[in-house]
C-alpha positions as CSV (number, residue, x, y, z in Angstrom):
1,X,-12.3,-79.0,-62.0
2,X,-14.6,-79.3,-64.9
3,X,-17.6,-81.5,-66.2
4,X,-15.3,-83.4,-68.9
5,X,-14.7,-87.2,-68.6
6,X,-11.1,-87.9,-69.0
7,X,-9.2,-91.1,-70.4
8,X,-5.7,-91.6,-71.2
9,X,-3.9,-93.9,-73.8
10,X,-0.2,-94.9,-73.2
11,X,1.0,-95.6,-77.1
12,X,2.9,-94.8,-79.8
13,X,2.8,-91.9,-81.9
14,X,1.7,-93.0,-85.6
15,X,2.9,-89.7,-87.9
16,X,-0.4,-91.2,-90.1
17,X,-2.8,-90.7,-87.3
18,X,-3.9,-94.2,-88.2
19,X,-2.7,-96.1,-85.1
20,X,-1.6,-95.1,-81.7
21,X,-2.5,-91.9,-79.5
22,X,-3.7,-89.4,-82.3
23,X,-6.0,-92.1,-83.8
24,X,-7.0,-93.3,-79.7
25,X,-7.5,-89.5,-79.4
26,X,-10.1,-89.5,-82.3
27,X,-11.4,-92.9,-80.9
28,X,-11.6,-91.1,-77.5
29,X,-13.9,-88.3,-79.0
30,X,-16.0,-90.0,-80.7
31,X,-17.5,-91.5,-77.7
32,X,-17.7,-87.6,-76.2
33,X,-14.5,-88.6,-74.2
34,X,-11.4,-86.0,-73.3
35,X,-8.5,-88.4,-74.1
36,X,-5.2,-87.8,-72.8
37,X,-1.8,-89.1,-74.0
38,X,1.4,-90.4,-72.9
39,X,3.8,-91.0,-75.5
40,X,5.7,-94.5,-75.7
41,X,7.6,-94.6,-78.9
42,X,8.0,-92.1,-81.7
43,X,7.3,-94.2,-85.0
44,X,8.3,-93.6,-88.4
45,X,6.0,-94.7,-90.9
46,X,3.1,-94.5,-93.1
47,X,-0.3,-96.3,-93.6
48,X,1.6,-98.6,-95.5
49,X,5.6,-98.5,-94.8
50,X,6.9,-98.9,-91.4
51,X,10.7,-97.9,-90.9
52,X,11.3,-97.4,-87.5
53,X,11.0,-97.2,-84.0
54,X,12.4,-94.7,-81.5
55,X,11.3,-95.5,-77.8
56,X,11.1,-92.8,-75.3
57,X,12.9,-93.4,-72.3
58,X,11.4,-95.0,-69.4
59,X,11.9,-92.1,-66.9
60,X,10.4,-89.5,-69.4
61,X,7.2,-92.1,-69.9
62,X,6.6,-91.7,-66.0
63,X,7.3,-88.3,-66.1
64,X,4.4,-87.7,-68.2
65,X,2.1,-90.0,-66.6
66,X,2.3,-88.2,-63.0
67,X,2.0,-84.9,-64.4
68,X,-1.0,-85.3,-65.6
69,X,-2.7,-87.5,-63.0
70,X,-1.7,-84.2,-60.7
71,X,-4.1,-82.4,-62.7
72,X,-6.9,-84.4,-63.9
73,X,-8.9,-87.7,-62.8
74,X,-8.4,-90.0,-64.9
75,X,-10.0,-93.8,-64.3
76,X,-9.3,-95.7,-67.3
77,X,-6.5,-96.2,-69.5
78,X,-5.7,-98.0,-72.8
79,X,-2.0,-99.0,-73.1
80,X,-0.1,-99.9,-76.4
81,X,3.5,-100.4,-77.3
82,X,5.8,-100.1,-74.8
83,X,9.3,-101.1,-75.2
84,X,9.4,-104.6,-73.0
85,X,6.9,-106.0,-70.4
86,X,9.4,-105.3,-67.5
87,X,8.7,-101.6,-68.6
88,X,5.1,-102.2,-68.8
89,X,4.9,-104.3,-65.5
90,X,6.0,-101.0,-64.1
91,X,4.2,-98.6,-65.4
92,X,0.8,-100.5,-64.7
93,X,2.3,-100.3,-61.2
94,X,2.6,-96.6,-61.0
95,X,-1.1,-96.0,-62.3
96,X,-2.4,-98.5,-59.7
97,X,-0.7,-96.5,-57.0
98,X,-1.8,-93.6,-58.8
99,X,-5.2,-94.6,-58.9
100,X,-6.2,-98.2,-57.5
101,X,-9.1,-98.6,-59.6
102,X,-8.2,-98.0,-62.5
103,X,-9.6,-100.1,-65.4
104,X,-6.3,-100.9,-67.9
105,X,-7.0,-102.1,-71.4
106,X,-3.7,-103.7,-73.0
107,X,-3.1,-104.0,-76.8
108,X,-0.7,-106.1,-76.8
109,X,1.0,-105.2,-80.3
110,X,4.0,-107.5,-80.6
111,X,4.2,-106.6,-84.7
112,X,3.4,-103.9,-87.0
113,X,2.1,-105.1,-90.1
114,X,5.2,-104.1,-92.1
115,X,7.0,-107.1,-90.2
116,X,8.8,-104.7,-87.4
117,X,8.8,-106.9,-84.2
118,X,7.9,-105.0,-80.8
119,X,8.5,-107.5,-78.6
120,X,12.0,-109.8,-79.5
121,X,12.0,-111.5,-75.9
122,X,9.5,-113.1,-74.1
123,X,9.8,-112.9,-70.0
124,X,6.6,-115.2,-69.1
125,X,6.8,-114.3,-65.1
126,X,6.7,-111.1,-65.8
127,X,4.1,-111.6,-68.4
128,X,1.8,-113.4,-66.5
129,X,1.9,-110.4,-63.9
130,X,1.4,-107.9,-66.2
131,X,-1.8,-109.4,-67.4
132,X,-3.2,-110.2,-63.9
133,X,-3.1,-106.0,-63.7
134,X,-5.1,-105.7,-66.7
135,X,-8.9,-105.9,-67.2
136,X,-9.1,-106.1,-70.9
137,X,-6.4,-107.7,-73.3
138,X,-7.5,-107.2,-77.0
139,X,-5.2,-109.3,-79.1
140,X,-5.8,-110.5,-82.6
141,X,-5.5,-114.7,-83.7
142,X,-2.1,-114.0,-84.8
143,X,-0.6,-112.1,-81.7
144,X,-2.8,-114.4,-79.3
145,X,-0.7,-117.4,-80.8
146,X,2.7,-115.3,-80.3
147,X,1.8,-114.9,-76.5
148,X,2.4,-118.4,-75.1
149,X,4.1,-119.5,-78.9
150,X,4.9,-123.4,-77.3
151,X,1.0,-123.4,-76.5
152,X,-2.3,-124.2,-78.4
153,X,-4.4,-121.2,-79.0
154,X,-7.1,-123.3,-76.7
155,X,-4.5,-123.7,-74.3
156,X,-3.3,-119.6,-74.2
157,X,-6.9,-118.4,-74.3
158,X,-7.3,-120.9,-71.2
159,X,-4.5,-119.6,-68.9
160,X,-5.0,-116.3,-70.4
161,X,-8.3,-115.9,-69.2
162,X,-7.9,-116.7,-65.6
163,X,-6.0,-113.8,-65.4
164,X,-7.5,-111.1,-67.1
165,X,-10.7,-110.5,-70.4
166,X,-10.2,-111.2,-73.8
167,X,-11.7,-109.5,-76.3
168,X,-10.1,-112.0,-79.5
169,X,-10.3,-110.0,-82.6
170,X,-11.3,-112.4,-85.7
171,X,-9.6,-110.1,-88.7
172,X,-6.9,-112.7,-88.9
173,X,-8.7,-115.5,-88.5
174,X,-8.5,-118.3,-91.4
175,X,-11.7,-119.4,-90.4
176,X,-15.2,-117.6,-89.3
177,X,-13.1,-114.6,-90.5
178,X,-14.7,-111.3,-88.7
179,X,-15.7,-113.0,-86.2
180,X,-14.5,-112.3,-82.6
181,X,-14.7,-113.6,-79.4
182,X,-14.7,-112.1,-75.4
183,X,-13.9,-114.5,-72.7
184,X,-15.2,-113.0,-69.3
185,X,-15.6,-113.8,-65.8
186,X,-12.9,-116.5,-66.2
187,X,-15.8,-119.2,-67.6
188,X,-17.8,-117.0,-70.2
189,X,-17.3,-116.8,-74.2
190,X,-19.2,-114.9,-76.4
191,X,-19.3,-115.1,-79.9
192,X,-19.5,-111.4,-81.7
193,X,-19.9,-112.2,-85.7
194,X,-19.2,-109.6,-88.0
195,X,-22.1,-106.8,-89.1
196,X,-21.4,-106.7,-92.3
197,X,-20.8,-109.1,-95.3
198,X,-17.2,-107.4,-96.2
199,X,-15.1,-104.9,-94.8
200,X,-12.4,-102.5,-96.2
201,X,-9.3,-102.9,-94.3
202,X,-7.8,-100.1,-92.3
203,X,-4.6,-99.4,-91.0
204,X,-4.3,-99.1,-87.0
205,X,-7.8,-100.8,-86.9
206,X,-6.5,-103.2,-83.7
207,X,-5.7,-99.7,-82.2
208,X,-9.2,-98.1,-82.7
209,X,-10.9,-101.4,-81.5
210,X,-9.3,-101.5,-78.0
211,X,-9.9,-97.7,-77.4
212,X,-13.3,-98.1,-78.3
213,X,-13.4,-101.2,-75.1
214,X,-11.4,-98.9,-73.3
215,X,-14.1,-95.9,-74.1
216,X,-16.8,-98.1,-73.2
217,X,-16.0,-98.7,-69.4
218,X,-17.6,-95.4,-69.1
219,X,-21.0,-96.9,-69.2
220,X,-22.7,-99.2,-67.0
221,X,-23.1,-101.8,-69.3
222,X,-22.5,-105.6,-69.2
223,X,-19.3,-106.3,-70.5
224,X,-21.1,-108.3,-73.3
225,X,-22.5,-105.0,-74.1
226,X,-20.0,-103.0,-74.2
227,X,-18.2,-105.5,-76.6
228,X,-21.1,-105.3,-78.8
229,X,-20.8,-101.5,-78.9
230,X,-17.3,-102.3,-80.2
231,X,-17.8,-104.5,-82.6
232,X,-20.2,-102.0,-84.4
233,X,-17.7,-99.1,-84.1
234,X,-14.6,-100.9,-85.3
235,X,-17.1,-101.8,-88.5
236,X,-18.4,-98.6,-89.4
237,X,-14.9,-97.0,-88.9
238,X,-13.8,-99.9,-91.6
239,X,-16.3,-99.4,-93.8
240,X,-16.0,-95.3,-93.4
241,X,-14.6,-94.9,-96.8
242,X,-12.3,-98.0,-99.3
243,X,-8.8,-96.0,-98.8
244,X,-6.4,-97.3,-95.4
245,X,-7.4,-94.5,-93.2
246,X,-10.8,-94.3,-91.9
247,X,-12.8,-91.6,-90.6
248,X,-14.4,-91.6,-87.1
249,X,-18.2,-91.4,-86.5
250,X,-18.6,-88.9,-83.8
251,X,-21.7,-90.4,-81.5
C-alpha cells in the first residue's frame, strides 16, 4: 500500500520512554523503519523506580496483533515482556501462521532493574520451544544464567544455541565488561569488544540493543555484520548524553 518498511515490537509500555515500545519505536526510526506496537504490559515506573506491573490480557494481545497484520506487511518482529512463556509460546505461533517467515527477536527480560521479577516460574518444555521459534535471543550475563539456573553459563549458551542465535550482551559482565558475544549457525562465536573506553549507563539500554538486531534483518548483511552495526548503535545511544535516558541518532 505504500513504500514504508514496517516492523513491529511486542513489549511493555515504559511511561519513561526509556524501555519498551516507545523507546523500540524510536529505535525503529532511527534505522528509517515504520515500527509498529502491540502492547504487553502497562508499567509503572520511572528511569529509576519500578512499582508495578499490569499485564494486558492475552486475548486483547492477539487482538492487536491480527489487526494490524490485516493491514500492513510486517516481516520482523522484536518481542519483550510477556506475562509467561506459555503466553509467549502462543503468540510466536500466531505470527508464524500469520506470516511463516517471519524473523522474531526475543528479549528475554526476566527482571527490571529495580528487582521486579517477570518471570517467577520456569516451564523448560515450553521454554525450549519457544526459543526453537526465535531467530535472535538477546540476553544479558545475568538473565543468560537465570535461563537454565541449575546449568553453567557454558553449558546454557551450549543448549541454547542449538536452538536459536545469541547475541550475549557483556554490560553485566564481571569480566571483559562491554564485551559481547553472538553465537551463530549453532558452531560460530564472535567476540564484539566494546568501542569505547567507558560508557554512561542508560536505562532500557537491553531494550534498544535487541531492536537495533531486530532493525538490522532488514539488510542483507552477515549476521556478524549486522551485530557489529549494533554494537555501535547501542554505544553511541549510551554515550548520547551522562543523564539515564539517551537520545537516538537518526541514520
Amino acid at each position: 500500500m505504500d513504500d514504508k518498511k514496517y516492523i513491529l515490537t511486542i513489549a511493555g509500555l515504559d511511561p519513561s520512554s526509556g524501555a519498551g515500545i516507545t523507546s523500540d519505536i524510536k529505535t525503529f526510526e532511527s534505522f528509517g523503519l515504520y515500527g509498529l506496537s502491540v502492547c504487553t504490559a502497562v508499567t509503572v515506573q520511572n528511569d529509576v523506580d519500578f512499582r508495578n506491573c499490569v499485564w494486558i490480557g492475552e486475548a486483547v494481545i492477539i487482538q492487536q496483533i491480527e489487526t494490524l497484520f490485516e493491514r500492513f506487511e510486517i516481516p520482523i518482529v522484536k518481542i519483550g515482556i510477556i506475562e509467561s512463556w506459555e503466553v509467549l509460546l502462543r503468540i510466536q505461533k500466531i505470527l508464524k501462521k500469520l506470516n511463516p517467515q517471519i524473523v522474531i527477536v526475543l528479549d528475554p527480560i526476566l527482571k527490571a532493574s529495580a528487582g521486579f521479577n517477570f518471570h517467577s516460574e520456569k516451564n523448560y518444555e515450553t521454554f525450549n520451544e519457544v526459543l526453537n521459534l526465535c531467530d535472535f535471543i538477546t540476553p544479558n550475563y545475568d538473565e543468560i544464567k537465570a535461563l537454565f539456573s541449575e546449568k553453567t553459563v557454558e553449558d546454557t549458551i551450549d543448549l541454547i544455541a542449538q536452538k536459536t542465535n545469541i547475541y550475549l550482551k557483556g554490560g553485566h559482565r564481571k569480566d571483559k565488561k562491554g564485551w559481547d558475544e553472538v553465537y551463530h549457525s549453532k558452531i560460530v562465536m564472535v567476540n564484539i569488544p566494546p568501542i569505547s573506553k567507558s560508557v554512561h549507563q542508560k536505562h532500557g539500554s537491553g531494550c534498544v540493543l535487541s531492536a537495533a538486531l531486530a532493525a538490522n534483518f532488514y539488510n542483507n548483511l552477515p549476521i556478524e555484520d549486522k551485530s557489529r552495526n549494533v554494537k555501535k548503535y547501542i554505544e553511541e545511544y549510551l554515550n548520547s548524553d551522562t543523564s539515564l535516558l539517551g537520545r537516538h541518532k537518526y541514520i
